[in-house]
Each structure stands twice: as structure tokens, then as C-alpha cells.
TORKE-489762 format. One record per residue (C-alpha): y, x, z. Coordinates in nm, 3 decimals. Layout:
<atoms>
ATOM        c2        c1        c3
ATOM         Y         X         Z
...
</atoms>
This chain:
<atoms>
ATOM        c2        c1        c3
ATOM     1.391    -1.851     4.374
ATOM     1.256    -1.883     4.018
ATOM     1.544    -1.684     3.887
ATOM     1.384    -1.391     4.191
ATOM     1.053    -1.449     4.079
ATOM     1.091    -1.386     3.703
ATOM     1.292    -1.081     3.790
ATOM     1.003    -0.942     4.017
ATOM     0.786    -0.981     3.739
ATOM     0.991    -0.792     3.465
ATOM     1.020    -0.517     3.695
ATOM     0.639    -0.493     3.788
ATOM     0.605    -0.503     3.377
ATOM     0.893    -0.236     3.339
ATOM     0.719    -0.011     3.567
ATOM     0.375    -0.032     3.415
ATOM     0.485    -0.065     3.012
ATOM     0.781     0.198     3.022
ATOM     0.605     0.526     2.933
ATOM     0.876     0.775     3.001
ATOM     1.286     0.712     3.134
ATOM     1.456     0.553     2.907
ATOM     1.758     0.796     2.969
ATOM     1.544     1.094     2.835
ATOM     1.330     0.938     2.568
ATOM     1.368     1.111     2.247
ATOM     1.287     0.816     2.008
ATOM     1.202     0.460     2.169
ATOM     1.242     0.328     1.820
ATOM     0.935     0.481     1.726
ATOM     0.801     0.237     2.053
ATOM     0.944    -0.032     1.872
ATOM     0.743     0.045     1.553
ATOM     0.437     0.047     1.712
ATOM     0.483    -0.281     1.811
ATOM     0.562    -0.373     1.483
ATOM     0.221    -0.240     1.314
ATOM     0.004    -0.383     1.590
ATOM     0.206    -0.738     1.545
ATOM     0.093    -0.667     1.155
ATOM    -0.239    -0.669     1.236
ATOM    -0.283    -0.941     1.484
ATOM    -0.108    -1.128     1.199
ATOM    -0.366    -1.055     0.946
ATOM    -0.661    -1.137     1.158
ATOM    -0.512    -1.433     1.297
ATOM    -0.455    -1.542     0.944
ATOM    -0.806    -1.448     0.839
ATOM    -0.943    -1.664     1.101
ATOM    -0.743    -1.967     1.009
ATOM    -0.823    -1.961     0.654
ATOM    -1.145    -1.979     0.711
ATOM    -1.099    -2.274     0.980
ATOM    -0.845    -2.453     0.725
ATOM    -0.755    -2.613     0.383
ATOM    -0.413    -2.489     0.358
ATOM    -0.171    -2.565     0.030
ATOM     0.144    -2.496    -0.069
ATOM     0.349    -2.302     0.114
ATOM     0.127    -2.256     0.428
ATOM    -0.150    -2.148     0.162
ATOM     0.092    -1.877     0.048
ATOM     0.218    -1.731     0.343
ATOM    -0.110    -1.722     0.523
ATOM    -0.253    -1.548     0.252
ATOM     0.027    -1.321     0.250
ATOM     0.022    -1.235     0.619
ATOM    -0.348    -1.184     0.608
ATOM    -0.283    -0.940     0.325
ATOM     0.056    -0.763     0.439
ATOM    -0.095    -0.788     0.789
ATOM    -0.386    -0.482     0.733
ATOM    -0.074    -0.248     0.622
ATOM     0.008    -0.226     1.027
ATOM    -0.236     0.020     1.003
ATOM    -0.015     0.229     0.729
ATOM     0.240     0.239     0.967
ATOM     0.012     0.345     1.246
ATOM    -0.055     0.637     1.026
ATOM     0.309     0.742     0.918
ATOM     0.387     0.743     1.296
ATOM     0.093     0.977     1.387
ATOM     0.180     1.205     1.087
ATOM     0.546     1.263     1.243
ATOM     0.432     1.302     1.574
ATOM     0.068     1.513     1.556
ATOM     0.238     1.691     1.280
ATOM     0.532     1.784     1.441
ATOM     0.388     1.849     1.749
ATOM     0.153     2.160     1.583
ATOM     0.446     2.268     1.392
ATOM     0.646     2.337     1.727
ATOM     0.362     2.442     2.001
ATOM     0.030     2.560     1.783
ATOM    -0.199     2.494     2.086
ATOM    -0.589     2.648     2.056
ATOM    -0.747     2.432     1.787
ATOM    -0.984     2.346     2.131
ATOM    -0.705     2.252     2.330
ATOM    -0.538     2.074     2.068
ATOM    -0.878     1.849     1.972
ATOM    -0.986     1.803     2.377
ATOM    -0.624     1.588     2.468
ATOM    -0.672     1.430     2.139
ATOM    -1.005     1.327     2.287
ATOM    -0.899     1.248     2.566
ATOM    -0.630     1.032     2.400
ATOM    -0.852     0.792     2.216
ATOM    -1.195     0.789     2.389
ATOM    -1.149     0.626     2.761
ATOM    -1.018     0.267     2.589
ATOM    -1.208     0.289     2.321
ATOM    -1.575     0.360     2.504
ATOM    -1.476     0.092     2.745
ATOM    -1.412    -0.167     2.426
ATOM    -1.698    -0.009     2.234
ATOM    -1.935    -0.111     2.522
ATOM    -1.804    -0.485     2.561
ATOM    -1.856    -0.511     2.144
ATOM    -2.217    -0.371     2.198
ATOM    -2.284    -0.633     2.531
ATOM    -2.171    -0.919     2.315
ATOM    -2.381    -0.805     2.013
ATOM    -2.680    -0.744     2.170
ATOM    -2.708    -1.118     2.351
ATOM    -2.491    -1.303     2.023
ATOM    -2.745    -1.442     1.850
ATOM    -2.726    -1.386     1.480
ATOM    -2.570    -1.054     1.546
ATOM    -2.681    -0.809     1.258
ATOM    -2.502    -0.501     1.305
ATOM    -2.697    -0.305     1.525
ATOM    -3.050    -0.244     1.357
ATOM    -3.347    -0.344     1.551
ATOM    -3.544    -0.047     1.531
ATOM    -3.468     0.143     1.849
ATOM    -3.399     0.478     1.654
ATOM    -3.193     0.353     1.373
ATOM    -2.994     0.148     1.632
ATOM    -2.953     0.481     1.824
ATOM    -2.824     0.677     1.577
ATOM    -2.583     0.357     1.484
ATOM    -2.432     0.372     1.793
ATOM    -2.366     0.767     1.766
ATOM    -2.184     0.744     1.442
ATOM    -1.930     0.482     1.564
ATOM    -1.875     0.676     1.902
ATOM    -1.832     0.960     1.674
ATOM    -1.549     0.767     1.448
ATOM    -1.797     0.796     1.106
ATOM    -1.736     0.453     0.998
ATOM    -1.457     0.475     0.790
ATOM    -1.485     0.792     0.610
ATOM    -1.860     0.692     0.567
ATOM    -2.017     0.410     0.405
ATOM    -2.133     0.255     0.727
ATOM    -2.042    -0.068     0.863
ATOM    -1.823    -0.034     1.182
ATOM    -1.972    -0.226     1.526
ATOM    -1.557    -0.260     1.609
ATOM    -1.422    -0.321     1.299
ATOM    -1.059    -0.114     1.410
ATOM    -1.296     0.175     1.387
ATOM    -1.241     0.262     1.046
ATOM    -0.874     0.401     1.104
ATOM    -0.984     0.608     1.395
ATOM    -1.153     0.747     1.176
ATOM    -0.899     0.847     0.950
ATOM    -0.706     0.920     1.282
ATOM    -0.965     1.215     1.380
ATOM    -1.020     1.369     1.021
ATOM    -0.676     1.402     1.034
ATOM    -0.620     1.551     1.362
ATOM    -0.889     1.796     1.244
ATOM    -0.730     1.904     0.915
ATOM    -0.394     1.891     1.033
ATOM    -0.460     2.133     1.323
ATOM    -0.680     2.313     1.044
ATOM    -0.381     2.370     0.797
ATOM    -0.137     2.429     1.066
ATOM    -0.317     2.687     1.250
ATOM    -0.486     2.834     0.937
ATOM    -0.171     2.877     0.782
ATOM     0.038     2.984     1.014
ATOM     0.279     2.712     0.922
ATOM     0.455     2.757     1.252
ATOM     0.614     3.064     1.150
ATOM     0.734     2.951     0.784
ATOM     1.021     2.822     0.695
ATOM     1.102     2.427     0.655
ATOM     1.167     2.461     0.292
ATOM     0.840     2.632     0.255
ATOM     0.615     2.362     0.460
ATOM     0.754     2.097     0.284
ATOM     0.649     2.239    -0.057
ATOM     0.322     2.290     0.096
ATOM     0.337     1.911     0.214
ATOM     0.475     1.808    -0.129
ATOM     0.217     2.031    -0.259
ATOM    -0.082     1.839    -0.125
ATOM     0.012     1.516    -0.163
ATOM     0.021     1.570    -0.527
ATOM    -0.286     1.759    -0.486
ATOM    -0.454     1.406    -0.315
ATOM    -0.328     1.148    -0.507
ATOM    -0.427     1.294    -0.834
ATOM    -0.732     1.326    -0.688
ATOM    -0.725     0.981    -0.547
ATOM    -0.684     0.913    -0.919
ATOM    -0.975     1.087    -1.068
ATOM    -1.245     0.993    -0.778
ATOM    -1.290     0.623    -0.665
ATOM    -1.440     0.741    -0.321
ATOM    -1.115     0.907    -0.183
ATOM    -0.956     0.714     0.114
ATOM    -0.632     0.695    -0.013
ATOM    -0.517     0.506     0.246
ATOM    -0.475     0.805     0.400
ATOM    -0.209     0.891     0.218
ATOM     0.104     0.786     0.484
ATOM     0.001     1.049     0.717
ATOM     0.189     1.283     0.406
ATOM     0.477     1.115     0.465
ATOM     0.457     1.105     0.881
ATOM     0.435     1.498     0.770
ATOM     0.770     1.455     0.538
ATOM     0.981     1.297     0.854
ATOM     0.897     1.567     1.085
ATOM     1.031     1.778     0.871
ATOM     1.385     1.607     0.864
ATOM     1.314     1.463     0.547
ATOM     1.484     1.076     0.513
ATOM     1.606     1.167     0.881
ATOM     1.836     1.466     0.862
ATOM     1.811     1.564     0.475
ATOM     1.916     1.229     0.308
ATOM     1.894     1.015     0.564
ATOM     1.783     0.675     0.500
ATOM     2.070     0.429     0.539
ATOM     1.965     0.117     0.797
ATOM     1.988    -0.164     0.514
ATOM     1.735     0.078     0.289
ATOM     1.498     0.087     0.594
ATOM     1.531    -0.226     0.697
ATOM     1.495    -0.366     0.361
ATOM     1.213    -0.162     0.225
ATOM     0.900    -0.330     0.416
ATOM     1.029    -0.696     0.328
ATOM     1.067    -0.569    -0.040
ATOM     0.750    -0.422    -0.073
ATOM     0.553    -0.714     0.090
ATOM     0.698    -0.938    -0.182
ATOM     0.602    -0.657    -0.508
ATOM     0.261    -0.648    -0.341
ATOM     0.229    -1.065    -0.386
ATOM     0.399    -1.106    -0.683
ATOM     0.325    -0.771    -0.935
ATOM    -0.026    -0.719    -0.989
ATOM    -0.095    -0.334    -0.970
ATOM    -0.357    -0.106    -0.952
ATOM    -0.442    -0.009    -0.542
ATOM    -0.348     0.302    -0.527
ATOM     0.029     0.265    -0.645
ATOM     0.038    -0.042    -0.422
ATOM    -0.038     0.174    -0.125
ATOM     0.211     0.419    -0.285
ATOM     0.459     0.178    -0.266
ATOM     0.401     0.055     0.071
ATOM     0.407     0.405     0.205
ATOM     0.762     0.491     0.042
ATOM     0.852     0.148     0.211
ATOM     0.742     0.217     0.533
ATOM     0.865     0.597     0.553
ATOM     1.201     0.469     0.468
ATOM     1.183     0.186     0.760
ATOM     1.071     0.516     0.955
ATOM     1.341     0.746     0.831
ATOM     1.628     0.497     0.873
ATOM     1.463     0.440     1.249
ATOM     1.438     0.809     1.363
ATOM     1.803     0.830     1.235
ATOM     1.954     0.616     1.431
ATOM     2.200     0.332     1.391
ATOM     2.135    -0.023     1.321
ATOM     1.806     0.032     1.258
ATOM     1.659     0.225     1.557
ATOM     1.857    -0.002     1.789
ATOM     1.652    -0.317     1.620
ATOM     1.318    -0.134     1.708
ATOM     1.439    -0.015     2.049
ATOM     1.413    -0.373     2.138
ATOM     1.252    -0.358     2.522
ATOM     1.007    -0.643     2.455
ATOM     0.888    -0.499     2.121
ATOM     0.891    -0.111     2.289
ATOM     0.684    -0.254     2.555
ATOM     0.419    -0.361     2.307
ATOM     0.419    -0.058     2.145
ATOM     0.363     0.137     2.417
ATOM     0.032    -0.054     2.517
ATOM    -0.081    -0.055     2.135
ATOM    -0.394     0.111     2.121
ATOM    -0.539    -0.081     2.409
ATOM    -0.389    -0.427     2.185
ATOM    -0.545    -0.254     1.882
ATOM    -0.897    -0.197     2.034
ATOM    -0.902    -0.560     2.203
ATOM    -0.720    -0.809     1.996
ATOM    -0.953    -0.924     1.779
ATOM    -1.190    -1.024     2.059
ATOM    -0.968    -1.313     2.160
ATOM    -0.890    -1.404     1.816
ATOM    -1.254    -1.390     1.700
ATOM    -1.335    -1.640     2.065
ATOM    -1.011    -1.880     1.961
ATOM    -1.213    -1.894     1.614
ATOM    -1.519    -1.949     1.760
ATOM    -1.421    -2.242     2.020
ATOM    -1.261    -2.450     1.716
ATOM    -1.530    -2.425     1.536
ATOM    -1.766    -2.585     1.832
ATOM    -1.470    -2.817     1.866
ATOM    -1.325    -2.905     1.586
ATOM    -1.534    -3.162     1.325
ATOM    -1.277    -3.111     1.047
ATOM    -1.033    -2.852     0.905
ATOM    -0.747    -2.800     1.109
ATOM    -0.429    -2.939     1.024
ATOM    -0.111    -2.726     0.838
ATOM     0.077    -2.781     1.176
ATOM    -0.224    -2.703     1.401
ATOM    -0.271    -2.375     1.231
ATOM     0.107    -2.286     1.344
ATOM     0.147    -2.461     1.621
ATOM    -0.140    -2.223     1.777
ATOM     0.008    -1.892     1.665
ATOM     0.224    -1.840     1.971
ATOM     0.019    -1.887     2.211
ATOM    -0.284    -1.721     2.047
ATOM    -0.078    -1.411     2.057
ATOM     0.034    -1.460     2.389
ATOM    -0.329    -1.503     2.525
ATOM    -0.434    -1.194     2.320
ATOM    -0.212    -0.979     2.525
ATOM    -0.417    -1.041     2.855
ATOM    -0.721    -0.844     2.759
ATOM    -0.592    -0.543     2.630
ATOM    -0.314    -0.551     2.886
ATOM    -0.540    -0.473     3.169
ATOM    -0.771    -0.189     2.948
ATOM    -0.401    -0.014     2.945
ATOM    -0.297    -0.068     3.286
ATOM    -0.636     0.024     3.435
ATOM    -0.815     0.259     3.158
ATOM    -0.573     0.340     2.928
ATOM    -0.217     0.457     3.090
ATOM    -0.406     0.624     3.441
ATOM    -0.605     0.861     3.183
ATOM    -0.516     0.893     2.855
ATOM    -0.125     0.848     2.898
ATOM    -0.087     1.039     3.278
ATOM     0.197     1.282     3.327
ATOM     0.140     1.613     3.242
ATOM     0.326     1.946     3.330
ATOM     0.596     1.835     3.046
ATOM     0.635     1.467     3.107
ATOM     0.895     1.419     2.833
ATOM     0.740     1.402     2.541
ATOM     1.054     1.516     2.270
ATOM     0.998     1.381     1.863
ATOM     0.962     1.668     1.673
ATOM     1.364     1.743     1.457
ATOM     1.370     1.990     1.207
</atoms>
């Protein structure tokens, strides 16, 4: 009966967390990925949270402080993933820069108003809560700019602090429907869109170089742009060990070498194309990230991404109320599984209900084929 009743469930959960067949989907490593980022950054606010709630030494001390740093790169690899596929996609359909912007809309908005609103509920009756300004017009106008994705790009404190990289997310969309449309990109050659790629990466990070103010964390959506072109994928293709090896490799470089931000982010952006590249090609690699369990958490991301931190922030907030002292080195791990595990509930039903019945319902063209040069 228990043997039944387990199986039951994982086919309830295969119906609602498998996007698209499995027999026809183009990449589920790329699933698999996404699983991996949004794992980064529950790691890095978990960690955050238990510094703060700790006196860890040694080796706890360093790999906490690690994870909470290494853990806020998820988001790189958020970005590489939507330059392949946004990218890619333009390059192969062009659709009306309305069209194009209205799905993207339609992509990120419905989860995201729904967690916006609980963040502004639990503001407005937290006491202490400073982030909204009091004056009814400046508080307004607040609330505009994050539902219009400003904080990020702006100097303005985000309400939801995930808010920042959808904003990144949106100037891209715009500017990458911009050049691709503008340009006619569509109807070049691959050779001459990747020197146009090549062109204007050089062109941003010597200007990330000259001008402090210049998000160069933006700068993995170039190489999202690189992959869809074949590059690391079918010219040169990353070998597995390369891939696999890259992301471990640049974690320790970033701990151990001190160096100046922006070639850290460089590095971690070669690191995490390669991981990409060796993925997309195939092999050992894209059967590690094909994993079902990890697929399955990549394919509810977004809704993970938007909620996550909730449950972390209330786990913080209980142990505080609770807990006299620090917590203990094994406390600190011993609550890491099953913080995650709890996390999932929240943003599991914003995808199943929100999430998956709007943003992510079958169109005309259900499969949804990863752009090859």
C-alpha cells in the first residue's frame, strides 16, 4: 500500500511539474539548470540568514560564507539561460516587437503580482517595516516602480528583493528584441551575428570598465547570445569534464584570488557558459542535469524564485523569538534539509495554481524547440 501510495503521488507531481513530453523535449538539461541556479540562491539566503543567527568557525565559517557568496551567482546562470533561449527565439521567429513584449508580460507578471501583493500585506502590518514611504504619494509611486521592474537598473530599494534581476530580465527583453528586429539579424548570417555579439560585449565591458554605474552583471546574457549561436555547443563544443568542472573551479578562484568585480563576474560567466555549452551538447553532462527531480525544480523556478525567501526570512524570524543563544555548528546544518524542503510548499502552489494555468499554458506550438545554429 505505501509502495501504491508513493507512486500515486509521483505521478500527480509528474503531471503537474513536467512542462512538455519528455519524448519531444528539445533540451531538459536546460530544466536541470534551472534547478541548479534557483538551488544557488536558496543557498545563499539560507546562508545569509544563518550567519546572522550564528557564531560559526572553522570550516562551517568558510563554507557558509562561501555558499552565501557563490549562492547570488544562481542568478548568472538564470541570465545565460534566458540569453540562449529569448535570443534564439528572435533570431528564428522575429515576432512584432508588441507581440514579442505582451507573452513576455504575460510570462513574468501573474506570479509575480500575486507575490508582490503578499510582500506589500506583510509590510504594511510588520511593524518596523521601512520600505514603503509613509506619505501616500511617495508610497504610490514606490509601488509603480517595482511593478514596473525599476529597481535594479535604478537606485531604488526593491519591496521583493528578487526584483532587481527582473529587472535586468525586461531591459533585456527590450534591447534584445530592439537589436534583433532593428537589425534585421534574422536574415544575416551566423558568422556575421556573432561578430555583432562579440562586437558588443567588448563594446560593454570596456564600458563596464570606464563607468562604475554599468550593471555588469548583465553581462551573461552575451554569452546565453554566444550558445544560441552554436558557439561551445556545435563550434568547439565544450567537453563534459570542462563543463562540469568549470563552476566548481570558479567558485574556489572567487574565495581564494582577490580580484577586481568585474573580472570575477567575467570569470564566472566563462564558467557557467561552459557548464551550459557542455549541457546543450549532450553527453555526460546533459544527462547529470536531466535528472527528473532536479528538471522538476527547474521547471517551477520562477514561482521558487519569487517565494523562497519568504519561508526562509519566517524560519529566521521564529529562531530568533526562540532561540536565547546562537545556534549551534550542527543546528545550522542539521536544518538545511528540511528548510529547503518546507520552502518548496509556497511557491509550489503559486505554480500549480497561478503560474503553469497562465503563464506556462499550451499554445498553438506546444513544443517549445532550443534554438541550434
Amino acid at each position: 500500500m505505501r509502495s501504491l501510495t508513493v507512486s500515486h503521488v509521483l505521478q500527480r507531481l509528474k503531471r503537474v511539474l513536467e512542462l512538455q513530453d519528455k519524448a519531444h523535449a528539445r533540451l531538459l538539461s536546460m530544466e536541470g539548470l534551472r534547478g541548479l541556479a534557483v538551488l544557488l540562491v536558496f543557498l545563499q539566503h539560507y546562508a545569509y540568514q544563518m550567519q546572522s543567527l550564528s557564531h560559526l568557525e572553522g570550516i562551517s565559517h568558510v563554507v557558509i560564507a562561501a555558499l552565501r557568496s557563490y549562492g547570488n551567482l544562481g542568478v548568472e546562470l538564470f541570465f545565460v539561460l534566458s540569453g540562449y533561449l529569448i535570443y534564439g527565439t528572435l533570431v528564428r521567429r522575429t515576432p512584432p516587437f508588441g507581440q514579442f513584449m505582451a507573452r513576455r508580460a504575460e510570462r513574468l507578471y501573474p506570479a509575480f503580482l500575486v507575490s508582490f501583493g503578499l510582500y506589500v500585506v506583510i509590510h504594511l502590518v510588520a511593524p518596523g517595516s521601512e520600505k514603503i514611504p509613509s506619505d501616500i504619494v511617495d508610497g504610490v509611486l514606490y509601488i509603480v516602480a517595482n511593478l514596473l521592474f525599476l529597481p535594479g537598473l535604478f537606485p531604488i530599494k526593491p519591496l521583493m528583493s528578487v526584483t532587481w534581476s527582473l529587472s535586468y530580465e525586461m531591459f533585456f527583453y527590450i534591447a534584445s528584441a530592439g537589436l534583433v528586429g532593428g537589425l534585421r539579424m534574422n536574415r544575416m548570417t551566423v558568422g556575421v551575428r556573432i561578430g555583432i555579439i562579440v562586437g558588443l560585449f567588448g563594446g560593454f565591458l570596456l564600458a563596464c570598465a570606464i563607468f562604475s554605474w554599468m550593471p555588469h552583471r548583465m553581462m551573461p546574457f552575451f554569452a546565453g547570445m554566444l550558445l544560441s549561436e552554436g558557439i561551445g555547443v556545435t563550434k568547439g563544443k565544450v567537453p563534459a569534464w570542462l563543463g562540469l568542472c568549470s563552476p566548481p573551479l570558479a567558485l574556489i578562484l572567487g574565495q581564494t584570488v582577490p580580484m577586481h568585480p568585474i573580472l570575477l563576474e567575467l570569470m564566472h560567466t566563462v564558467a557557467f557558459f561552459a557548464l551550459c555549452g557542455a549541457c546543450f551538447s549532450g553527453g555526460l553532462a546533459g544527462r547529470v542535469f536531466s535528472w527528473t527531480p532536479a528538471r522538476w525544480l527547474g521547471n517551477m523556478s520562477y514561482s521558487y524564485y519569487l517565494l523562497h525567501g519568504m519561508t526562509v526570512m519566517a524560519l529566521s524570524i521564529v529562531l530568533i523569538k526562540f532561540v536565547e543563544h546562537a545556534l549551534p555548528t550542527w543546528v545550522v546544518w542539521a536544518l538545511l534539509p528540511p528548510t529547503f524542503l518546507v520552502s518548496l510548499v509556497p511557491p509550489f502552489v503559486l505554480f500549480v495554481f497561478i503560474e503553469r494555468p497562465i503563464s506556462l499554458r499550451p499554445r498553438s506550438s506546444t513544443i517549445v524547440r532550443a534554438p541550434v545554429a
